[in-house]
N, C-alpha and C positions, 0 to 999 in steps of 0.2 A: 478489419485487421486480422493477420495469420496467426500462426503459434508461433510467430518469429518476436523477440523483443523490442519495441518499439526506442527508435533512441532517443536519449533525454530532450533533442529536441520537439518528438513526438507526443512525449508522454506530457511537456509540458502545454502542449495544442491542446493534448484530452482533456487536461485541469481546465482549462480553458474553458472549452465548447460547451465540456458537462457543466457549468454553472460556477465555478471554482469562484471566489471572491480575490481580489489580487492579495487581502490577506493570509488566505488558507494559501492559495501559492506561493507568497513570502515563508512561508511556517514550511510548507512539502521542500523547497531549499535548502532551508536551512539543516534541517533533517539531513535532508542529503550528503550536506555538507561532512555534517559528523560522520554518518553513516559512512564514507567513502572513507573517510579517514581510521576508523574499526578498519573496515575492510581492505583495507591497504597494510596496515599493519598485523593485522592476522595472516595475510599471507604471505607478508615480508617471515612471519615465524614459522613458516611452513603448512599451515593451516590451508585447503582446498575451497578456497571461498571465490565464488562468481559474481566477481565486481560488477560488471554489470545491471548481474541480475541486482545485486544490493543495490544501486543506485537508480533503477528503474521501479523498482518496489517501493524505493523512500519518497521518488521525488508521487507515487500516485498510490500512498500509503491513504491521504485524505480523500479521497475522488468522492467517496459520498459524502463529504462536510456537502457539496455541491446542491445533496436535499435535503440533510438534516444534518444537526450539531450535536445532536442528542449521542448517546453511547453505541446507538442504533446505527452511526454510520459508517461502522464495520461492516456490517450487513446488506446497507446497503451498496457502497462500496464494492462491493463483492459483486454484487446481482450490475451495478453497470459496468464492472470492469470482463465478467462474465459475455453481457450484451454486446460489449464493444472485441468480442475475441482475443482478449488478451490469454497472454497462454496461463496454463494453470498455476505454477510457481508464484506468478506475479498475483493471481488470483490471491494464493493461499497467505501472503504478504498481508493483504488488502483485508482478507478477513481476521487475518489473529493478532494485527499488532495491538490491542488493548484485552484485557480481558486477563490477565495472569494471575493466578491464583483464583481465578472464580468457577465454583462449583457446579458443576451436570444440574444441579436443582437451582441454582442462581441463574444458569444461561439459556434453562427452560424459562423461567418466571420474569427474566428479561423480553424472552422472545427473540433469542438468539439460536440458529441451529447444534445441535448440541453435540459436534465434536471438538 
């Protein structure tokens, strides 16, 4: 894949391929679902939000559930979303949606990269 955004019918192949269980893909939907909906309305308010990008980011927010369930599949997430050439945006989705409020000494000791 390029640095081009894959479309949601794409993204939802990779859930797929990579391992995705049809319930982590029922959950990366539903996501989305919400998600589109923020993101339609934030820019109904003027707000410069890349719908797309939102909605490609939500529906392969979980792609590493595919190896692990544990907290860690941000991380991993990242490294096959990385492997499969998704562009970096979609990347940086993939690694930060969990993790808020956790400290540079929390996301060392998790074993998470520490930005």
């Amino acid at each position: 894949m390029s640095e081009r955004l894959p479309s949601a019918e794409e993204a939802l192949e990779l859930l797929s391929e990579s391992g995705c269980t049809p319930q982590v893909i029922k959950h990366c939907k539903m996501v989305t679902s919400i998600a589109m909906e923020i993101a339609k309305a934030c820019r109904q308010r003027g707000l410069n939000v890349d719908v797309e990008l939102v909605r490609v980011g939500a529906l392969l927010h979980d792609i590493g559930r595919s190896r692990t369930h544990s907290v860690n599949h941000v991380v991993r997430g990242a490294e096959i979303a990385r492997s499969l050439g998704l562009p970096k945006p979609v990347v940086s989705i993939i690694e930060r949606h969990v993790g808020g409020g956790i400290s540079l000494n929390e996301a060392k000791r998790l074993g998470w990269p520490t930005k």
